[in-house]
C-alpha positions as CSV (number, residue, x, y, z in Angstrom):
1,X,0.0,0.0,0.0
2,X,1.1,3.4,-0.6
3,X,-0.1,7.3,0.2
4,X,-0.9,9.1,-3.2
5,X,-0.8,12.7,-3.7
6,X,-4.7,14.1,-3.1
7,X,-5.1,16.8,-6.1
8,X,-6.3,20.1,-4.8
9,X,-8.5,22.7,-5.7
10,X,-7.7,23.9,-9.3
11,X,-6.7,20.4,-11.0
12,X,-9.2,19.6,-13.8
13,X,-9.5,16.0,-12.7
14,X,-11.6,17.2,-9.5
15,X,-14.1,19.1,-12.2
16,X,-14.5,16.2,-14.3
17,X,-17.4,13.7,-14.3
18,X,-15.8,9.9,-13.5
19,X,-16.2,6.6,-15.5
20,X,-18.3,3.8,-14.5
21,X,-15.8,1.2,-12.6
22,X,-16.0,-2.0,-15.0
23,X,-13.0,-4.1,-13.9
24,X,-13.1,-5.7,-10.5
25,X,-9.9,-6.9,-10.3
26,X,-7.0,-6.9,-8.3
27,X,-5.8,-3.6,-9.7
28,X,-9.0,-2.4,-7.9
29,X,-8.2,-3.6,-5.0
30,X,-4.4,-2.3,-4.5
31,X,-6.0,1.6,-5.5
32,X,-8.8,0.7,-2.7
33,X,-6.1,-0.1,-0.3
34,X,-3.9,3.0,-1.4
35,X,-7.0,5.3,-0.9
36,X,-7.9,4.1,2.7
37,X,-4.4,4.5,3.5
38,X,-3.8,8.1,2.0
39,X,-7.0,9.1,3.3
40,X,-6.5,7.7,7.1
41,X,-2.8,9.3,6.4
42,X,-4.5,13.3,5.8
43,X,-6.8,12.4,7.7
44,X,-10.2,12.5,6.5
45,X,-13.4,10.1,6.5
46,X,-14.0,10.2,2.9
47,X,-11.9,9.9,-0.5
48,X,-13.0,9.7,-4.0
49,X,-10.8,8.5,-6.6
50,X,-10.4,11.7,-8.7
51,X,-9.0,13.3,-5.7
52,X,-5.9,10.8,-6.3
53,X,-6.2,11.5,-9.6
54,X,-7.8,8.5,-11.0
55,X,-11.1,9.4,-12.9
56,X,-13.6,6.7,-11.8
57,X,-16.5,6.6,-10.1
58,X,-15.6,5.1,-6.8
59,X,-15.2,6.6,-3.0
60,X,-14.2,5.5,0.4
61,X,-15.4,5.9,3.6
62,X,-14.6,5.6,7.7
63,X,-16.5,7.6,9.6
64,X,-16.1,5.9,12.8
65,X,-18.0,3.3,15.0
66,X,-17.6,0.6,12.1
67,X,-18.9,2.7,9.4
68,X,-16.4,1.8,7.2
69,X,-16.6,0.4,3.2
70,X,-16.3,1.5,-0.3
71,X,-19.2,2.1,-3.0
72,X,-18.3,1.9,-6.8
73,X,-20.6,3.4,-9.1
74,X,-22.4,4.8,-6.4
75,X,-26.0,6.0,-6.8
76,X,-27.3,8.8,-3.8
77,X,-31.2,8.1,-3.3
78,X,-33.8,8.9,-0.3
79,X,-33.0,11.8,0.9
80,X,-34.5,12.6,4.2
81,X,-34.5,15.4,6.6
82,X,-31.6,18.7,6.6
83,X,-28.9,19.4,8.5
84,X,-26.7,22.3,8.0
85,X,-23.4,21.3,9.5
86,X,-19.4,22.3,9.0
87,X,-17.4,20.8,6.4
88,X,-14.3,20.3,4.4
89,X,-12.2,18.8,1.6
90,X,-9.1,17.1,1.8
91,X,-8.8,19.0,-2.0
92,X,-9.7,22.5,-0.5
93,X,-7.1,21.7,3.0
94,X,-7.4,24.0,5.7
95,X,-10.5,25.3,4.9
96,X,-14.2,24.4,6.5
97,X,-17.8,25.9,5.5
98,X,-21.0,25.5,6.8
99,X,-23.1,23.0,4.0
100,X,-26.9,21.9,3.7
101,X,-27.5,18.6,3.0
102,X,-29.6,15.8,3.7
103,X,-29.7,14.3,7.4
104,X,-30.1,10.9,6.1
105,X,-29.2,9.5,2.5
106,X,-29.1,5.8,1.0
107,X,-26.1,5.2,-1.5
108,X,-25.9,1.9,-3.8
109,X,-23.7,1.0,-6.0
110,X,-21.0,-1.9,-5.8
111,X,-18.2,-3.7,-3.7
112,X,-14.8,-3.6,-4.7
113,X,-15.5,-7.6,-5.7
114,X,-18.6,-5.9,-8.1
115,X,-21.1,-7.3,-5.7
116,X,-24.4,-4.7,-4.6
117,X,-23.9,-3.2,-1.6
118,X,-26.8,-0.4,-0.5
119,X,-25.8,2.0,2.9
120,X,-28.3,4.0,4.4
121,X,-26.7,6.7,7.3
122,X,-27.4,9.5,8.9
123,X,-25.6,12.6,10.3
124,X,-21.7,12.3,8.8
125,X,-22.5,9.3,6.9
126,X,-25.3,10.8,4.6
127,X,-23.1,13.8,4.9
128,X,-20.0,12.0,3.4
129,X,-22.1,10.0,1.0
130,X,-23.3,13.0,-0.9
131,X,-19.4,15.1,-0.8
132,X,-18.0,12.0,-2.0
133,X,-20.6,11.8,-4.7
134,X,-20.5,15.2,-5.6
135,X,-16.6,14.8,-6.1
136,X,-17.2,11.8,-9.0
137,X,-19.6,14.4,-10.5
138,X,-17.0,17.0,-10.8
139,X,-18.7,19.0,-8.2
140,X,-16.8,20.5,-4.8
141,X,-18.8,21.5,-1.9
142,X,-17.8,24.6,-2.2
143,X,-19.4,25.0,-5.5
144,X,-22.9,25.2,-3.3
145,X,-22.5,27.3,-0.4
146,X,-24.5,30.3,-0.2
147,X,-23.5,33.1,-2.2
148,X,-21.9,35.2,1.1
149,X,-20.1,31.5,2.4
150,X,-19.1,30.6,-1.2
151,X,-17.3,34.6,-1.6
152,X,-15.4,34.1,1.7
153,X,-14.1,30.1,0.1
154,X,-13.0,32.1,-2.9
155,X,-11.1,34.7,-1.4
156,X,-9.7,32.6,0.9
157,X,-8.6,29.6,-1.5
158,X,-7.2,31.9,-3.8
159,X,-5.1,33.6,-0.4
160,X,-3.8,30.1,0.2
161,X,-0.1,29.0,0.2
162,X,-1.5,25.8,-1.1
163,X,-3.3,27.6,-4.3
164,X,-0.1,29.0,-5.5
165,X,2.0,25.6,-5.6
166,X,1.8,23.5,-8.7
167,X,-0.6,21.1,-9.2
168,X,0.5,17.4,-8.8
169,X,0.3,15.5,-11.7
């Protein structure tokens, strides 16, 4: 297993759609393994695949108390409930924003052996369910916060050491 660079804010991978997964393989498995690894490394409780740079539609997840797995080809449905609560983006680092989404949310999609796998949560779950989706859309959270919330990211990714550097890749 290894850590892989996490592409930040600014790298066209993270605005680009993903492809479907179609190989379940052991290739999958070794870039499952090196996301739980670089993600437990930045630390976060969510990483989709573009943010490593590899454009398919697949995310992992540990968000504690043995809510832990992967989803490939994921599919967000029943949406319940609101909660507005903080969060961030191992692609936007440093930086946190109060977000609207649903309190509850059921993903489905596949294993990383292609078998159906279905997760309902609530709270962070649902909450990481639909930023990780979003990412494999091409979509960052910050793209919808509220116009005054989404003028302060802005200013302040663009004022951020991080936002000058390079992009990897």
């Amino acid at each position: 297993m290894s850590i892989m660079p996490i592409r930040i804010w600014g790298d066209p991978v993270l605005r680009t759609p993903c492809d479907p997964v179609t190989k379940f393989d052991g290739e999958l498995q070794r870039l499952v393994d090196d996301m739980f690894e670089t993600m437990y490394d930045a630390p976060g409780v969510g990483l989709a695949a573009n943010q490593v740079g590899v454009s398919l539609r697949l995310f992992v997840y540990d968000v504690g108390d043995g809510l832990k797995g992967v989803v490939a080809n994921p599919v967000l449905e029943q949406f319940e409930g609101e909660q507005v609560g903080e969060e961030g983006c191992l692609s936007v680092p440093g930086l946190a924003y109060d977000r609207r989404r649903a309190m509850y949310a059921t993903v489905s999609g596949a294993d990383v052996h292609g078998e159906p796998v279905r997760v309902a949560g609530e709270g962070l779950l649902a909450r990481c369910f639909q930023h990780e989706t979003d990412h494999i859309n091409g979509e960052i959270y910050v793209d919808k916060l509220d116009r005054g919330e989404r003028k302060s990211a802005l200013k302040a990714i663009r004022e951020a050491d991080w936002a000058r550097e390079p992009s990897v890749g």
